[in-house]
Structure formats: C-alpha cells, structure tokens
C-alpha positions in Angstrom: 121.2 83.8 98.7 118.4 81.5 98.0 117.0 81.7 101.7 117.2 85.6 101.3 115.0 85.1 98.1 112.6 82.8 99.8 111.9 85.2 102.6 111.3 87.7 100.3 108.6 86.1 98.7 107.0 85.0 101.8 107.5 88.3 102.9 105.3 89.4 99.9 102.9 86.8 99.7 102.0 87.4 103.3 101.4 91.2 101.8 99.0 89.6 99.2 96.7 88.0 101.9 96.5 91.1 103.6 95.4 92.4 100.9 92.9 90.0 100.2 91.6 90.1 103.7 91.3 94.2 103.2 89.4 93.5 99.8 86.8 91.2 101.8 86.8 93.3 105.1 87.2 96.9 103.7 84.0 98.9 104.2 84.8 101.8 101.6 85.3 101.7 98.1 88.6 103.3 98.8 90.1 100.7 100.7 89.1 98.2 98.2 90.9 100.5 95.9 94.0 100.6 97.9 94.0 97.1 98.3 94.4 96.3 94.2 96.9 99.0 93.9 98.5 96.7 96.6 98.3 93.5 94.3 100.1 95.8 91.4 103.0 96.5 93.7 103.2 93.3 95.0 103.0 91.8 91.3 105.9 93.8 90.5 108.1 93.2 93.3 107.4 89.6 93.0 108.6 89.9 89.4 111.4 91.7 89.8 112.4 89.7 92.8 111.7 86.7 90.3 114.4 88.1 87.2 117.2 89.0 89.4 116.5 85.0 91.2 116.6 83.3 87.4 118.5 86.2 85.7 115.4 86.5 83.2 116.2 90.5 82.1 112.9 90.3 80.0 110.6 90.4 82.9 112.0 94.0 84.7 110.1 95.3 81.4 107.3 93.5 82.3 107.5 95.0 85.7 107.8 98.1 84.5 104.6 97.7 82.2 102.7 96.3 85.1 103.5 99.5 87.3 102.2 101.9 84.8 99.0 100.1 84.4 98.8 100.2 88.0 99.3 103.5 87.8 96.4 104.3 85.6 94.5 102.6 87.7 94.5 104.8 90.0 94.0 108.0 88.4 90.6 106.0 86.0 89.6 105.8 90.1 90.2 109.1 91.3 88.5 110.5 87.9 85.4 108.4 88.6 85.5 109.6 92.2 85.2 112.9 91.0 82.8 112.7 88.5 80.0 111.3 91.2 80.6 113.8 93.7 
C-alpha cells in the first residue's frame, strides 16, 4: 500500500510543476488563475492522501478549509474580472 501512496504523490507533484510551468508560461491572467486554483486542489489531495497514509483525522478538516478558501478564490477573481470590464 505504500508504493500506491508513493505514486500518488508523484502523481500530484508532477501536477504541481505543471502548474508552475503554466504560472511562468501562461499569457492570460486567466490561466495564471487556473493555475493557483490548481495548487488548492493539489494541496488538498496531497493532504488528504497524507491523513488516510498516517491516519491523522485532523488534517481532512484542514482539507476541507483549504478547499473553501480555494473556492473564494475564485469567485474574489471572477468579481474583479467583472468589475474592469
């Protein structure tokens, strides 16, 4: 099981550095965008990947927390979009 785990979190840090790359690469403010709401759902799949590994409960709420900030996010960015067009 710990192989599967380890695969997983390559898997996901792979995702990261794409990320990363679109950050650097990305020629809109959109895909920039994307690409940090792509570090929040990375961040909690690594985390939640992480409690069910070590058995740590605590951190699914942390998970949780993380995804609705990610989630605001999103909308503070669609709300500024607006407001300059």
């Amino acid at each position: 099981m710990s192989i599967l785990y380890s695969i997983f979190s390559i898997l996901l840090v792979i995702s990261l550095i794409a990320g990363v790359i679109r950050i650097v690469l990305g020629p809109t403010k959109a895909d920039r965008m994307l690409a940090a709401q792509l570090f929040g759902t990375v961040g909690v799949a690594i985390l939640l990947l992480h409690s069910v590994y070590t058995e740590n409960w605590v951190l699914i709420d942390v998970a949780l927390i993380l995804s609705l900030l990610a989630s605001i996010t999103v909308i503070a960015f669609v709300k500024l979009g607006e407001v300059k067009t």
